[in-house]
C-alpha positions in Angstrom: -18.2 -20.3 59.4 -18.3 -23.0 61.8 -16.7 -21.9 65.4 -14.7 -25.1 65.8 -13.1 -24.0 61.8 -12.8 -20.3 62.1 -9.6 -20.0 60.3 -11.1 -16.7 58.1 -12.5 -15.5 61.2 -9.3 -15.8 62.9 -7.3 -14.5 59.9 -10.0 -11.2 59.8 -9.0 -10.6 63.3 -5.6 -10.5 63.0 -5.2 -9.3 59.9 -3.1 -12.2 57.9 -4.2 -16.1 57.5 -4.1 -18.0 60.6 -3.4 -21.6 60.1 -4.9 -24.8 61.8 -2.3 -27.4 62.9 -4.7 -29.8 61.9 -8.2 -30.1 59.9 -10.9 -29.0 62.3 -13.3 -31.7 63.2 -17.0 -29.6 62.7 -20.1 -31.4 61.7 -19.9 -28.9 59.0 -17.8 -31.5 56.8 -17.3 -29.0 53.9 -15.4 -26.0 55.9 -12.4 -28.2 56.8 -10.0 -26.7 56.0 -6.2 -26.4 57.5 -6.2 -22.8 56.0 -7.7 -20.6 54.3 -6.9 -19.7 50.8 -4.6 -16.8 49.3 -7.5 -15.9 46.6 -10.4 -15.8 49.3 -8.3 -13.9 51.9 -7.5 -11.5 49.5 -11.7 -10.9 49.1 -12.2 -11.0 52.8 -9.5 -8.9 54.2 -10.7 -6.0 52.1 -13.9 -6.5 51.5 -15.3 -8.6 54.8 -16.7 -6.7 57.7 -17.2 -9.7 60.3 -17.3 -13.3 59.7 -19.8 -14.5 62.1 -19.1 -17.8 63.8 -21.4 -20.7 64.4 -21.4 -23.3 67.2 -22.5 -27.0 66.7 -25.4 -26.6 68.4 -26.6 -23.9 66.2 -25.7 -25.9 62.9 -27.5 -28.6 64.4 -31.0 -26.9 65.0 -30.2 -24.9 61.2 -30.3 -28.6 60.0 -33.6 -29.5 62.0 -35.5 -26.8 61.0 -34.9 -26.4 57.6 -36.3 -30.7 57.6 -38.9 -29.7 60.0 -40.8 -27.1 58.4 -39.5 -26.7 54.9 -38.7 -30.4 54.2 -35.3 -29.9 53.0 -32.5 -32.3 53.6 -29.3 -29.6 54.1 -25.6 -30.6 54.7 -24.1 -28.7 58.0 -22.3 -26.7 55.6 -25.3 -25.3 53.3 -27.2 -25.0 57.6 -24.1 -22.5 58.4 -26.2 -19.2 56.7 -29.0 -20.3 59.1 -27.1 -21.2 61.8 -25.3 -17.3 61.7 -28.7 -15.9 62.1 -29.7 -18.2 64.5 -26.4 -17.4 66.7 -26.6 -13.9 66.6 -30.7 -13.3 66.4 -31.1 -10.0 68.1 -28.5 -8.5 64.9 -30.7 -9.8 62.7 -34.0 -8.7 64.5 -36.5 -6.6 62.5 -34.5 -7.3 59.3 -35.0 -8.7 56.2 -32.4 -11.4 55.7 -31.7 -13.9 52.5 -29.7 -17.4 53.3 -28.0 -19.0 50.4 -29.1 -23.0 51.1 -26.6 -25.6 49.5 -25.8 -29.3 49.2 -28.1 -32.1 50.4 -25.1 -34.9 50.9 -25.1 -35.9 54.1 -24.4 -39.1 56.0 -27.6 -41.0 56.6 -26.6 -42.1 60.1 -25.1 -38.8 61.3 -28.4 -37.1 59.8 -30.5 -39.6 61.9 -28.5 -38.3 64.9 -28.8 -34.8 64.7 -32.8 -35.3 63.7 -33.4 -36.8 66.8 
């Protein structure tokens, strides 16, 4: 999830939900969220290991590669699998790794931005 919205990461850690005071402000428009929800933390706080959390920067370079060299237009939110592998690169070294890819809606303007 992104770093700047890591309510379930927070919530993993401590061992209940952890609120926001306010909707996080991440590129990754689709994870904010002021808290996270009674249905998924019961999934995650049993059956989560580690949330792995993902910086701008990273979703940001997810988002230019996936254009770059497999011509897809990704949302920050679909770039977060990407951008977990990115971040942490040497636990994922040697491995073979699947990332789900979702959504394509992204403000034109904000794309252009991160492209460049």
């Amino acid at each position: 999830e992104p770093q700047m919205a890591n309510g379930a990461a927070r919530s993993l850690k401590e061992g209940k939900i952890v609120r926001n005071e306010r909707e996080p402000q991440t590129i990754a428009d689709g994870a904010r969220t002021v808290s996270l929800g009674e249905n998924n933390w019961e999934i995650i706080k049993t059956g989560v290991s580690e949330i792995i959390e993902v910086s701008e920067d990273k979703i940001k370079e997810s988002l230019r590669l996936f254009f770059g060299l497999a011509n897809l237009k990704v949302e920050p939110t679909g770039a977060l699998s990407l951008g977990a592998v990115i971040e942490n690169a040497d636990k994922f070294k040697d491995k073979k790794v699947c990332v789900v890819v979702s959504g394509g809606y992204v403000d034109a303007e904000i794309y252009r931005q991160i492209l460049v």
